[in-house]
N, C-alpha and C positions, 0 to 999 in steps of 0.2 A: 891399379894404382896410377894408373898413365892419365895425362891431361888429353892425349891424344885420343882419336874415334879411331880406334885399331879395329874393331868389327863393322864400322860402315854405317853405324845407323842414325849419324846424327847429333850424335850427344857425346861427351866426354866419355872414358866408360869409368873413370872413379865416380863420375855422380849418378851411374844407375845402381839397381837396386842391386843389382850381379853382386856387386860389392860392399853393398852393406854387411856390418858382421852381426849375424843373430843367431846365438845358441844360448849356454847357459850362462854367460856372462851378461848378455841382456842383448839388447838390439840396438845400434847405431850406426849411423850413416860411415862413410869413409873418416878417419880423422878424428870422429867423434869417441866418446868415450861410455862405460859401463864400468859399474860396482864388482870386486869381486874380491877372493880372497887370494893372499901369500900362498902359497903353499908352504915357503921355507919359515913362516912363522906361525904362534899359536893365539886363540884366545883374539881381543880387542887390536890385539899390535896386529894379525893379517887382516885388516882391511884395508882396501886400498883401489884403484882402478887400473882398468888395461884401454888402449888403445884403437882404435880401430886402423887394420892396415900399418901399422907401427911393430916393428921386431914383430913382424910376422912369416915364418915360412913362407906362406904362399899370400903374399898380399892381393893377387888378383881374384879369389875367392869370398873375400871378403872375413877374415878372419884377427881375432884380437890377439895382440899380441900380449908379450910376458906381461904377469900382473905385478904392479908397482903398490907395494904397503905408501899406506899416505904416513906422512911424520904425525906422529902422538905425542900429549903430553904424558911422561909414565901415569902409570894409576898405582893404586894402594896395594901392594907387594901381597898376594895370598899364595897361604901353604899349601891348601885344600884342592882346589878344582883345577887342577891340572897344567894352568895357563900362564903364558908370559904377561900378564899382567902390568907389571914395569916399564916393559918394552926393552927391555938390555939385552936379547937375544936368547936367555937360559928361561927355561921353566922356572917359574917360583918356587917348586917344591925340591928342586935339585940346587938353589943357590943357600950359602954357608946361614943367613938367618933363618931360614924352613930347615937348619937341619933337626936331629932329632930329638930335641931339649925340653922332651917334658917326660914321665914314666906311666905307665899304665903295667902293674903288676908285675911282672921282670923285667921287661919287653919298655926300650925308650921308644917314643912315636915322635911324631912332628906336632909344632904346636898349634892351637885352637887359633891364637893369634900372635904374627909376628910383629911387635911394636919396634923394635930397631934389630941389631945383630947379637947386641944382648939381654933383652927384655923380652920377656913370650908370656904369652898368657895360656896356661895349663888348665883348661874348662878340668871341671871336676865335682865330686862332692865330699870331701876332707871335712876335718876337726881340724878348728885351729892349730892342737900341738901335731899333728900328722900334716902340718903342711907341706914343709920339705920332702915327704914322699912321693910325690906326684911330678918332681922336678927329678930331671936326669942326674946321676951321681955325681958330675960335674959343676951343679948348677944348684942356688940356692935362691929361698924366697928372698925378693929385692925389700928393700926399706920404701918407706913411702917417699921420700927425698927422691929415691928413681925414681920413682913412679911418676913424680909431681916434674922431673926431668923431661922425660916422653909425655905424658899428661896427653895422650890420644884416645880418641872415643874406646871403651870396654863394651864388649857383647856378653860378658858374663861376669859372673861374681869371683873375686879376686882376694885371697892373704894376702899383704903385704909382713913383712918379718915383725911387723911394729908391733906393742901393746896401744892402740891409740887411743884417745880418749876421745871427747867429745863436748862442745858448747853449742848453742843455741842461742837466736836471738830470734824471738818469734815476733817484733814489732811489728805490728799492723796485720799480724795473722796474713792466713790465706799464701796468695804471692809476697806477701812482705818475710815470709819464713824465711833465717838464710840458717845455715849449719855450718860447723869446721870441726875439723879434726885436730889432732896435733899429737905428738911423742907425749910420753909418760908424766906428769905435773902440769896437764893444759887441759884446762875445764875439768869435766868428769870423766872417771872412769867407768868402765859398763859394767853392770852388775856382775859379773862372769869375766875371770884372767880369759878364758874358751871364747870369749864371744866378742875379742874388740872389733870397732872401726874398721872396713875393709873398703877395696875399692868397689864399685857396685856399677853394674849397667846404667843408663840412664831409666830411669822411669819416672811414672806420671804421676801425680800426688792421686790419691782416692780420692772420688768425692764422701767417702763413706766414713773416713777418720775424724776423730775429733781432734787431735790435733795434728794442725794443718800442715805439718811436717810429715808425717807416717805415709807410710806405702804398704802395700799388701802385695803388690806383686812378685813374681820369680823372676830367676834369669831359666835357659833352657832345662838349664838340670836342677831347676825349685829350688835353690835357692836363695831366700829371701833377705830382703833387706828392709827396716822397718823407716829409717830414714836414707835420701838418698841426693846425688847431686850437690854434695858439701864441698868446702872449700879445704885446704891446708893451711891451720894456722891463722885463718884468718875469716872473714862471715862473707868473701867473696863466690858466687859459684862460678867455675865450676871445674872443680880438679875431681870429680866423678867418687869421692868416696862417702859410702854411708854404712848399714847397718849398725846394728848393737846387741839390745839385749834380747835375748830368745832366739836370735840369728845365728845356729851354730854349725853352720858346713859352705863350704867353698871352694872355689876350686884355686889357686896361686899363680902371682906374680912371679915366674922365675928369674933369676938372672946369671947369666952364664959367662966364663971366663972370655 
């Protein structure tokens, strides 16, 4: 780390190779830097670089010093994979939104998806009137009003508490399709109290439907929604709610105290 020629040969000794630092952090000159991870952090937030010859025991060796996480912007809080995510220092799955607020048989688990601290999305395959089962004892299906509150992308198919109905305006067909939903006296109801208007993943119209609203696809646990990508109340997309009639299982919007 010396400017000086302590060994005689000529040259500075921080600019020979002596001192370069090259292990697993990567290879770089004196001063220079490589990629590497936190150790004190998990997931996206430990990335960061180390130093060459900087907070290093033995700088004349050529070794990197402590790894510095670089600043992130947080990311999208996940229950699931283990990770700090957020960047706030805790695990996602040990902070109060990932706690255990949805049910799987006696047994509460963490949810499929955290949308705030009181919104989770409870993957599942329910009946309409069994929807509240799948939400922790605490925690009931939310109204579409939450929902349309948080209004963040769904990865699966969603109760909402609502009976909701349904209108259409298929003008100009195709892309000109738009859909809304609304509480009990707005547009139509679907054939079936069992089978209203729920929140739906997003999906892609078929080309295979006649009309050019329908969808045929699933979410991971099949099921279906026959329209999708509807607005709230109004023929805007996109507050992500669809199916109807023949659509009878899914998994709930919880929301918890």
């Amino acid at each position: 780390n010396s400017a000086e020629d302590l060994d005689c040969n000529g040259e500075p000794d921080r600019t020979e190779a002596l001192c370069d630092c090259n292990d697993a952090v990567g290879h770089a000159p004196q001063g220079g830097s490589g990629d590497c991870n936190d150790p004190t952090k998990k997931g996206v937030c430990a990335t960061g670089t180390a130093t060459c010859g900087v907070d290093s025991a033995d700088t004349s060796k050529g070794k990197f010093g402590t790894c510095a996480a670089s600043p992130k912007a947080p990311g999208e809080k996940n229950c699931l994979n283990g990770l700090d995510n957020d960047c706030n220092g805790m695990l996602d799955k040990d902070e109060p939104e990932c706690a255990k607020m949805c049910r799987s048989g006696a047994v509460n688990v963490a949810p499929t998806q955290a949308f705030t601290a009181k919104v989770f999305g409870c993957a599942g395959k329910v009946t309409y009137p069994n929807r509240n089962t799948i939400c922790a004892p605490t925690c009931t299906a939310c109204t579409a009003q939450q929902w349309v509150d948080v209004n963040k992308k769904p990865l699966h198919n969603y109760w909402t508490a609502d009976q909701l109905g349904y209108l259409q305006d298929s003008v100009g067909g195709g892309d000109g399709f738009r859909c809304s939903v609304g509480l009990p006296g707005y547009g139509s109801p679907c054939s079936s109290v069992d089978s209203p208007m729920r929140v739906c993943a997003d999906q892609v119209i078929s080309p295979t439907c006649v009309d050019p609203g329908c969808t045929f696809s699933t979410d991971p646990e099949g099921n279906s929604c026959n329209y999708a990508n509807c607005g709230f109340k109004d023929n805007a997309r996109n507050d992500h709610f669809g199916g109807c009639d023949g659509n009878l299982t899914a998994g709930t919007l919880c929301c918890c105290p």
